[in-house]
VEXMARBA-89506 format. One record per residue (C-alpha): residue number from 1; residue in three letters; x, y, z. Coordinates in steps of 0.05 Angstrom, whole numbers, plus 5000, padded with zeros to 4 digits. Layout:
// VEXMARBA-89506
{NUM; ALA; {X; Y; Z}}
...
// end
This chain:
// VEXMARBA-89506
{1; UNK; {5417; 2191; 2670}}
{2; UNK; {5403; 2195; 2599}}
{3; UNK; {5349; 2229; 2567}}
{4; UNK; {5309; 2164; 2551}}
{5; UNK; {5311; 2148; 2630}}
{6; UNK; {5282; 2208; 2649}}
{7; UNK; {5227; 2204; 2593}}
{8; UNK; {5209; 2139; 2617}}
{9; UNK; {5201; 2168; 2690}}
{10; UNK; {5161; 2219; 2658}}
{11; UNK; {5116; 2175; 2633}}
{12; UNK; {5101; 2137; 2701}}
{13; UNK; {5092; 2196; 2737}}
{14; UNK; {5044; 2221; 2676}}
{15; UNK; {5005; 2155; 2684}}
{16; UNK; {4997; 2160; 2757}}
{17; UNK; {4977; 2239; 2753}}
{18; UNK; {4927; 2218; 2708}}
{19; UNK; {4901; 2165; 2736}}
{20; UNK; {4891; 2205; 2798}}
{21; UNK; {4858; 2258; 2763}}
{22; UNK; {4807; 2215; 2728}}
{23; UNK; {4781; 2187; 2791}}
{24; UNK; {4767; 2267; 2809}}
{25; UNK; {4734; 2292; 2745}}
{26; UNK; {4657; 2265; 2770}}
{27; UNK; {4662; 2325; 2822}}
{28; UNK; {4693; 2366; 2762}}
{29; UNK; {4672; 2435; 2737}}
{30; UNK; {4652; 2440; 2665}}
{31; UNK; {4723; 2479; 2649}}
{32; UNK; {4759; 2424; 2683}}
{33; UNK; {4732; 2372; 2639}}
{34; UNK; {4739; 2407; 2578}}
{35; UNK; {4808; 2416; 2595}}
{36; UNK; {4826; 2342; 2615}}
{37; UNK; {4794; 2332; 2544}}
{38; UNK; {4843; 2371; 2511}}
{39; UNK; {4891; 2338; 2557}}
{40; UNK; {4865; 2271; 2539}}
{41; UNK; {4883; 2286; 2460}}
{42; UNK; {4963; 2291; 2480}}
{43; UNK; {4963; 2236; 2525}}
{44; UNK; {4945; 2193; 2460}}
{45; UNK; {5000; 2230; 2422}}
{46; UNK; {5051; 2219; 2484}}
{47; UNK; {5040; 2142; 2491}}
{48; UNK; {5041; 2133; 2416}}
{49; UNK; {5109; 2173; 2419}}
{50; UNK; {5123; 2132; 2476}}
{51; UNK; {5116; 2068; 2453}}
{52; UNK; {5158; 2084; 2378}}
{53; UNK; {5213; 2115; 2434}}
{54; UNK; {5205; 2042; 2472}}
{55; UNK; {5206; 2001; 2408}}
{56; UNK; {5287; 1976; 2392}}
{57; UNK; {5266; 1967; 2330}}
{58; UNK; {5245; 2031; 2320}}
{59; UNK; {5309; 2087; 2301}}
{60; UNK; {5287; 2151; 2351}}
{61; UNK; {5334; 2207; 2356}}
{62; UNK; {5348; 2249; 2419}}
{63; UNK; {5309; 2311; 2390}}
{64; UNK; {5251; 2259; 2371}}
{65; UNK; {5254; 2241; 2449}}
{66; UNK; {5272; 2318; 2474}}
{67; UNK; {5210; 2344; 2438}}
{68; UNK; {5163; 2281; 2458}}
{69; UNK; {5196; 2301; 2535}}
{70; UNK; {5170; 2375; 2518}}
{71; UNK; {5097; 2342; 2500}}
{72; UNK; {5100; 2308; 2570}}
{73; UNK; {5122; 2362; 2615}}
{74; UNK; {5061; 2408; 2578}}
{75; UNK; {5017; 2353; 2596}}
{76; UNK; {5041; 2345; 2670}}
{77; UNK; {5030; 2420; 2679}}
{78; UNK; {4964; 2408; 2657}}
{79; UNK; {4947; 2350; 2700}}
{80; UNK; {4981; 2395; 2763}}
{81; UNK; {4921; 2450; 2740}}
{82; UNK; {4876; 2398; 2735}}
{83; UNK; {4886; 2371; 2800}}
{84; UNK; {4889; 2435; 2836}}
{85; UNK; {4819; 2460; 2817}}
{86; UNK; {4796; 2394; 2837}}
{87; UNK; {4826; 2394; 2902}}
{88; UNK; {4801; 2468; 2915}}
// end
């Protein structure tokens, strides 16, 4: 599987982690929202990354993708965090 692949599959599961953690935040803690703020800031960055990496007409390289990948796994460990306070 190729590094593209696997950032798309990133990005699904990012969307759905997301999602699920928006419909939480009403019960959220004060630290919990201010962190799915921040979180919120590089979601924007990955999707705009995200869709230059989708766009053919658009020259990415494979470190462009590896370090939009990096920006994606932070962001699912934050979502994971999220999540888990939520669920506690």
């Amino acid at each position: 599987m190729g590094l593209r692949e696997e950032f798309d599959r990133l990005m699904d599961k990012l969307k759905t982690e997301r999602d699920q953690v928006n419909l939480k935040m009403h019960l959220a803690s004060m630290d919990a929202k201010e962190e799915f703020a921040e979180a919120e800031k590089k979601w924007g960055q990955v999707k705009t990354k995200a869709a230059e990496i989708a766009d053919d007409a658009v020259e990415t390289s494979e470190e462009y993708i590896a370090k939009a990948k990096v920006i994606g796994e932070e962001l699912k460990d934050t979502y994971h965090r999220i999540a888990k306070r939520l669920s506690d």
